[in-house]
C-alpha positions as CSV (number, residue, x, y, z in Angstrom):
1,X,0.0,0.0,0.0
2,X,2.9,2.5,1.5
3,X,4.5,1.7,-2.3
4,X,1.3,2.4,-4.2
5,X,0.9,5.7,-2.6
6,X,4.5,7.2,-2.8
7,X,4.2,6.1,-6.6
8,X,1.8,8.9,-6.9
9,X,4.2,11.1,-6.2
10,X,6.5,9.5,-8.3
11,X,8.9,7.9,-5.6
12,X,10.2,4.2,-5.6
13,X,11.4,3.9,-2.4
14,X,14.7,2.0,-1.3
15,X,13.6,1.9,2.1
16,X,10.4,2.7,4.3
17,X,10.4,2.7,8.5
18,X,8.2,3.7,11.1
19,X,8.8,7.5,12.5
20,X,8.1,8.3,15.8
21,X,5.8,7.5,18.4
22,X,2.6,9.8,18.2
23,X,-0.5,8.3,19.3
24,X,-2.2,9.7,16.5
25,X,-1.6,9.8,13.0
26,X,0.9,6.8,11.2
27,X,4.2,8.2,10.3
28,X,6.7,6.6,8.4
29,X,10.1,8.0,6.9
30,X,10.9,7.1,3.1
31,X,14.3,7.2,1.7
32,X,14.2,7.5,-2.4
33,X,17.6,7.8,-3.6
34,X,19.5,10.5,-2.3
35,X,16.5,12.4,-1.1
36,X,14.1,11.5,2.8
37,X,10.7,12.3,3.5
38,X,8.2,11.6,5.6
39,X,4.9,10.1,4.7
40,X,2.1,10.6,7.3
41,X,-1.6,9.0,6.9
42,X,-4.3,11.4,8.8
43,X,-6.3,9.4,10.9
44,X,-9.7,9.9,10.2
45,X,-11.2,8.7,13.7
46,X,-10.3,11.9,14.9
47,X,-9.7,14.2,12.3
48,X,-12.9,14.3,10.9
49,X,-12.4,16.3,8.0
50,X,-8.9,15.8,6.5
51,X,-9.3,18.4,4.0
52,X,-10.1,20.9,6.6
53,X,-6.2,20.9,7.8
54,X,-4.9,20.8,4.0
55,X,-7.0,23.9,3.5
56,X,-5.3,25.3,6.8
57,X,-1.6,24.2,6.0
58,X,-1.8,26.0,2.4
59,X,-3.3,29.2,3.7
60,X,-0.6,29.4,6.5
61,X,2.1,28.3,3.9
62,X,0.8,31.0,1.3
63,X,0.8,33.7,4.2
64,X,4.5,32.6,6.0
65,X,5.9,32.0,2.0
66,X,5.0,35.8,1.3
67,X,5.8,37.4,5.0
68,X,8.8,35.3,6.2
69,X,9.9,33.5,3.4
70,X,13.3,32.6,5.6
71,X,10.7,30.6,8.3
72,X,11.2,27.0,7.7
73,X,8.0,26.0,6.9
74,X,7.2,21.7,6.9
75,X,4.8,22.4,3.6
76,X,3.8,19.1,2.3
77,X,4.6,17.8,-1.4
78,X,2.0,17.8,-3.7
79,X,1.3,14.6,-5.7
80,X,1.3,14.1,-9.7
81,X,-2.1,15.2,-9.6
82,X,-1.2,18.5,-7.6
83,X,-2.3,17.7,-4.3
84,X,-0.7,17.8,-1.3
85,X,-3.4,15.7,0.4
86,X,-4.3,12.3,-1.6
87,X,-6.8,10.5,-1.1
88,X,-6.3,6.5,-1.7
89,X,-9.1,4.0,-1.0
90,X,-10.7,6.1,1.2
91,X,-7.6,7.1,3.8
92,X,-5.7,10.6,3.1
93,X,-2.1,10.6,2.8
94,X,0.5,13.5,2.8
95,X,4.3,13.7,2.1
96,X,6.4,16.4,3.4
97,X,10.2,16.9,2.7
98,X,12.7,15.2,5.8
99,X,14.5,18.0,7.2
100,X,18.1,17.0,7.3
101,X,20.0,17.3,9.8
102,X,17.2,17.5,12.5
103,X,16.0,15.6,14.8
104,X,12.7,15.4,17.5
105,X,12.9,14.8,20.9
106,X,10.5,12.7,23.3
107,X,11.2,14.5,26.8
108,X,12.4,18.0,27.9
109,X,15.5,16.9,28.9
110,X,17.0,20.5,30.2
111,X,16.0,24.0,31.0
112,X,17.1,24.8,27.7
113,X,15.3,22.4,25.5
114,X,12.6,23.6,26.7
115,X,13.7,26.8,26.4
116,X,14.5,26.7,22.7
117,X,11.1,24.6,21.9
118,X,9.0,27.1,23.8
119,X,10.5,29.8,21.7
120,X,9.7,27.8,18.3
121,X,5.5,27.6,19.4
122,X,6.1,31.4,20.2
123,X,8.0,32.6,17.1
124,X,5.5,30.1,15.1
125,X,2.4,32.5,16.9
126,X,4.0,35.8,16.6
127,X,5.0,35.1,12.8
128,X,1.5,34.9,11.9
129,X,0.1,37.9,14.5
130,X,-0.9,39.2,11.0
131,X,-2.6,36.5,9.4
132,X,-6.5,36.1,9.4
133,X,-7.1,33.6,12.2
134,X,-10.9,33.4,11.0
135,X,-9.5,32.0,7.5
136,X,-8.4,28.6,10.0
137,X,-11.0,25.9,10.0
138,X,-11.9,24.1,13.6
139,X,-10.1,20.8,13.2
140,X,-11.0,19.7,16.5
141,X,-14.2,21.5,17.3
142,X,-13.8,22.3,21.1
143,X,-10.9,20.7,21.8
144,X,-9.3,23.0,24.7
145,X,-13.0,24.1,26.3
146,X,-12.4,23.6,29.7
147,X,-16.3,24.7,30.3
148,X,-17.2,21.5,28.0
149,X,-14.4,19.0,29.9
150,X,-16.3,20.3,32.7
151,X,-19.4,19.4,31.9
152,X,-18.3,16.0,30.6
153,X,-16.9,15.1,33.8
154,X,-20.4,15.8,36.0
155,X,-22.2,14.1,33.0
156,X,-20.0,11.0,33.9
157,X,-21.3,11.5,37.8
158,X,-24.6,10.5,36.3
159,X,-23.9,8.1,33.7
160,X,-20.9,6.4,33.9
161,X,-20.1,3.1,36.0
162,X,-21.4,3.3,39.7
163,X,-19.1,0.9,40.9
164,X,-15.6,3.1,39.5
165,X,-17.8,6.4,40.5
166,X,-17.8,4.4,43.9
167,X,-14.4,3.8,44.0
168,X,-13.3,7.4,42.9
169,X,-14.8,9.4,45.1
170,X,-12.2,11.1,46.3
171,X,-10.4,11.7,43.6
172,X,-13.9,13.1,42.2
173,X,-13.9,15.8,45.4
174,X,-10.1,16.7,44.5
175,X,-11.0,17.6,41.0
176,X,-14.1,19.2,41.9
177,X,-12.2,21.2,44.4
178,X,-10.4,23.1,41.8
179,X,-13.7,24.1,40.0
180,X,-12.3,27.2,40.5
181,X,-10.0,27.2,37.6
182,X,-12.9,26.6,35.4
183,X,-14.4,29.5,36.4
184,X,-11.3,31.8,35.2
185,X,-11.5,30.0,32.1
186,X,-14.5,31.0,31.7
187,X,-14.1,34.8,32.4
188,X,-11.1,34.3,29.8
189,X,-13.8,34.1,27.4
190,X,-15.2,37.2,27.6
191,X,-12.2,39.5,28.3
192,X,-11.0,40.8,25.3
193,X,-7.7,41.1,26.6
194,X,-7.3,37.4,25.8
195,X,-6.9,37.8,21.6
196,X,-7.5,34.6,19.5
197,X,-4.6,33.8,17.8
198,X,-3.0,31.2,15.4
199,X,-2.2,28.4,18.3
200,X,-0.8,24.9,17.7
201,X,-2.6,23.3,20.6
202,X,-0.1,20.2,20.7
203,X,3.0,21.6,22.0
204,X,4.5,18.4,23.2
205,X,8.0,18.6,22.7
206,X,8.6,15.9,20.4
207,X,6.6,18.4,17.6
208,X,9.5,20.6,17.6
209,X,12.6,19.8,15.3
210,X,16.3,20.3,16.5
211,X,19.6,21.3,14.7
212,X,22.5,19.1,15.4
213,X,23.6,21.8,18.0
214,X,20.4,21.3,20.0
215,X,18.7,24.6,18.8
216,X,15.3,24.8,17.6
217,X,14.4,24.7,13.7
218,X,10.7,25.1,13.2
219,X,7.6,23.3,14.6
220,X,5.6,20.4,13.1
221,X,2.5,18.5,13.5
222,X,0.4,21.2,12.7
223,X,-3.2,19.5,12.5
224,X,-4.5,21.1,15.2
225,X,-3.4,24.6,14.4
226,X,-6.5,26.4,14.9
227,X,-7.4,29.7,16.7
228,X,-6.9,29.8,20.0
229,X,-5.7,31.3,23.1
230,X,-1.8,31.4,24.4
231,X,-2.5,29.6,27.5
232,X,-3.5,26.1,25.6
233,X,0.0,26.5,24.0
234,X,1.8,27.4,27.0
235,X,-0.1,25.0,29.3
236,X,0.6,21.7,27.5
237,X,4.3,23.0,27.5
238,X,4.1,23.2,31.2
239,X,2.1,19.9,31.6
240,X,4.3,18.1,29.4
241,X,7.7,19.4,30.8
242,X,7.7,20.6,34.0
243,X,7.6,16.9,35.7
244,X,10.9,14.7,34.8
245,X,7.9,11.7,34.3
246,X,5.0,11.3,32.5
247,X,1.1,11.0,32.3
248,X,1.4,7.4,32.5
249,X,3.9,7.4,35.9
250,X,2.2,5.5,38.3
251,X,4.7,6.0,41.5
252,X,3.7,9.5,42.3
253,X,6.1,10.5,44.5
254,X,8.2,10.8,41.1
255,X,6.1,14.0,39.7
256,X,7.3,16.7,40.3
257,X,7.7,20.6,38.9
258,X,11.3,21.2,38.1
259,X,11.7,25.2,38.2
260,X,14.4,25.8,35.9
261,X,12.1,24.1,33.5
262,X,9.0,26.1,34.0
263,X,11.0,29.7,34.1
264,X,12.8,28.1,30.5
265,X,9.1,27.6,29.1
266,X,8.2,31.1,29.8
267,X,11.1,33.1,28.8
268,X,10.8,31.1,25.7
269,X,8.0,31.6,25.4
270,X,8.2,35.6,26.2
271,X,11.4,36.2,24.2
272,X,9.1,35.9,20.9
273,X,5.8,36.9,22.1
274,X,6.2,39.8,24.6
275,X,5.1,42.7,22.2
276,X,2.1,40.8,21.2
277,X,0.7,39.6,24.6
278,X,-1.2,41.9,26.1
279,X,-0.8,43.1,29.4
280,X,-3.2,40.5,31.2
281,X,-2.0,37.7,29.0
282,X,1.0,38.6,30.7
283,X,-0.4,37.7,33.8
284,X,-1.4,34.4,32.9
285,X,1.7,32.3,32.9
286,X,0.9,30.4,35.9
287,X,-2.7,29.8,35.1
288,X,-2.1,28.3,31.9
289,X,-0.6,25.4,33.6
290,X,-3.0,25.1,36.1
291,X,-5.6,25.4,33.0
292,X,-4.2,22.5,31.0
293,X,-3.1,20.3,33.4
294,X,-6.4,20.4,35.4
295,X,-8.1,20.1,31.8
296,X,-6.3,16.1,31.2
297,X,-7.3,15.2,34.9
298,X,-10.8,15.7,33.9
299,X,-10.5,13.9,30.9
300,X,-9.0,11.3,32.1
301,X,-11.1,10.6,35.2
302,X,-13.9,11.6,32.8
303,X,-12.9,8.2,30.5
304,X,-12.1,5.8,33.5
305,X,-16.1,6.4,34.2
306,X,-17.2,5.7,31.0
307,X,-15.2,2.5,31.0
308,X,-12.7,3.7,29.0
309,X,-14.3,4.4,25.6
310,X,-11.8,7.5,24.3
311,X,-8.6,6.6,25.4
312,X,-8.5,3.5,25.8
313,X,-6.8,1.5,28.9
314,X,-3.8,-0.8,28.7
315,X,-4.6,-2.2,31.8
316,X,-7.5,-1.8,34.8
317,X,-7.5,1.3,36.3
318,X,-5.0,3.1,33.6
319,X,-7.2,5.9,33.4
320,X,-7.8,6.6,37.0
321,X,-3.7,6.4,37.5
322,X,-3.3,8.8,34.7
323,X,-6.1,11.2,36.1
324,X,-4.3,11.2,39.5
325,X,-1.2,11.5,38.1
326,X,-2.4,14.9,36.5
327,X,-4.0,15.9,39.6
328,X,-0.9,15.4,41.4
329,X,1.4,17.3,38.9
330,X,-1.7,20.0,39.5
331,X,-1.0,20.2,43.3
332,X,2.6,20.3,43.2
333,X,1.8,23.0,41.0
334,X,0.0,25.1,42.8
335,X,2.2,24.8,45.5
336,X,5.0,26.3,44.1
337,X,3.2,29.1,42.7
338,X,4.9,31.7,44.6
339,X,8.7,30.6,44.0
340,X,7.6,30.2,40.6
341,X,6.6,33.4,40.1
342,X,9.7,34.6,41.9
343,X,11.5,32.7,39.0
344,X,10.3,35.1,36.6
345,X,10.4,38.3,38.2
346,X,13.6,39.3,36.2
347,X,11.1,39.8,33.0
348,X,11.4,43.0,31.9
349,X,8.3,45.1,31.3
350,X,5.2,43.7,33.4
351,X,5.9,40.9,35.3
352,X,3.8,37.7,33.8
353,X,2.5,36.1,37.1
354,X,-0.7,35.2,38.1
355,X,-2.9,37.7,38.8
356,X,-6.5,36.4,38.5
């Protein structure tokens, strides 16, 4: 199948391998001669509407290729036919050049990878300040509404299975605890202080490429670049860097928030965007993390009382450890704020700490 497609492009590959390790999409990385590439198949479970995110990559392509044309841009390779997404027996495929010399990382390893990656998701936003963010199509319709995560969750008081509701009461009281963090969210909404932007929304490290000098290139993955606010982008930095473990750590006393990390997401962050944040964006470093962290608890509690019908469990239980996990990570969190905001008090300009 991999052969037919690539033929469309006119390829005969020497050799084809799995890339990566996203949960998502299926990525593989083609070598034709002297030239790589990557093929990637959308999956169609959950992007609904393929052509919606070729119809977003080309207008943000058109946009960076006339306003930055030195931005290394991931643009995909348009078939024999002339398009750059191909549709064969009913599953959509794209190519997209292999950036040589790079490489992707799996874990913020250091203050300053996730320095430099939090600087690529802010130069990527503050490139395209000017472009049209209404031209973007919704590839994941509310996929960072914390009010609808919300709701899910109580629905799942109601609904789901009595027995794991039983057995997750307290867990259930922690979350609901932090209701309050919904509530900013939702005051977010209506300030207009918070500006929609052009926001990547999966800013785990591993969609960031590297030079051989450990300095960021560009960002990739972009399906879910859609508008958005600054604290989804910054927030899954923070969820997915801060602790040396991950989502799936099951000894808890192994989360933690390492501060050189957090104060290297938001200078990285702040060295691209600080002239286009506003002044109570600012302000919302902290809760971004709180925001996005508190947001995957839900979720995952939310699925662990539905028996597990989203994400899936690899074991009993996998979603209740992962939604504790998160809730942990959330605490420790919050109880660093202060020294965290100490961290960044060096910021020129107005300070971004929490202020709500």
């Amino acid at each position: 199948m991999v052969e037919k497609i690539l033929a469309a492009y006119g390829l005969t590959p020497d050799t084809v391998e799995p890339l990566g390790n996203g949960l998502i999409n299926r990525t593989w990385k083609v070598t034709a001669g002297n030239e790589q590439y990557v093929l990637q198949r959308v999956n169609q479970n959950v992007f609904q509407q393929p052509q919606h995110i070729a119809t977003n990559l080309e207008e943000i392509g058109n946009y960076l290729a006339k306003h930055h044309p030195a931005y290394l841009f991931t643009r995909s390779i348009a078939a024999a036919t002339g398009e750059e997404l191909l549709c064969v027996d009913g599953a959509y495929y794209r190519l997209f050049p292999f950036v040589s010399g790079s490489h992707s990382k799996d874990v913020a390893g250091s203050p300053q990878q996730a320095f430099e990656a939090a600087r690529q998701f802010g130069k990527f936003t503050r490139l395209l300040s000017g472009f049209d963010v209404g031209k973007l199509h919704i590839t994941l319709p509310h996929f960072h509404d914390l009010r609808l995560r919300y709701g899910q969750f109580l629905a799942s008081l109601q609904k789901g299975n009595r027995q794991r509701i039983s057995e997750s009461a307290s867990l259930i009281n922690a979350l609901k605890s932090h209701a309050d963090i919904v509530t900013v969210y939702d005051n977010i909404l209506l300030n207009p202080s918070f500006k929609l932007r052009v926001t990547h929304h999966d800013t785990k490290i591993s969609n960031v490429l590297f030079d051989e000098k450990d300095k960021g290139l560009c960002v990739i993955d972009l399906d879910t670049v859609m508008p958005g606010y600054f604290i989804s982008d910054v927030g899954d930095m923070m969820r997915t860097y801060l602790s040396p473990v991950s989502e799936e750590e099951s000894d808890f006393e192994k989360i933690d928030v390492r501060e050189e990390v957090y104060k290297a997401v938001v200078e990285g962050y702040y060295a691209e965007m600080k002239d286009e944040l506003t002044n109570e964006e600012k302000q919302g470093f902290f809760y971004a993390g709180t925001f996005m962290i508190y947001m995957q608890a839900l979720r995952f509690l939310t699925d662990h009382l539905n028996n597990d019908v989203y994400y899936g469990a690899a074991y009993e239980g996998h979603n209740y450890i992962r939604a504790k996990n998160q809730l942990t990570l959330l605490e420790r969190l919050l109880a660093k704020q202060e020294v965290l905001n100490k961290s960044i008090s060096h910021l020129a300009g107005d300070v971004p700490v929490q202020s709500f």
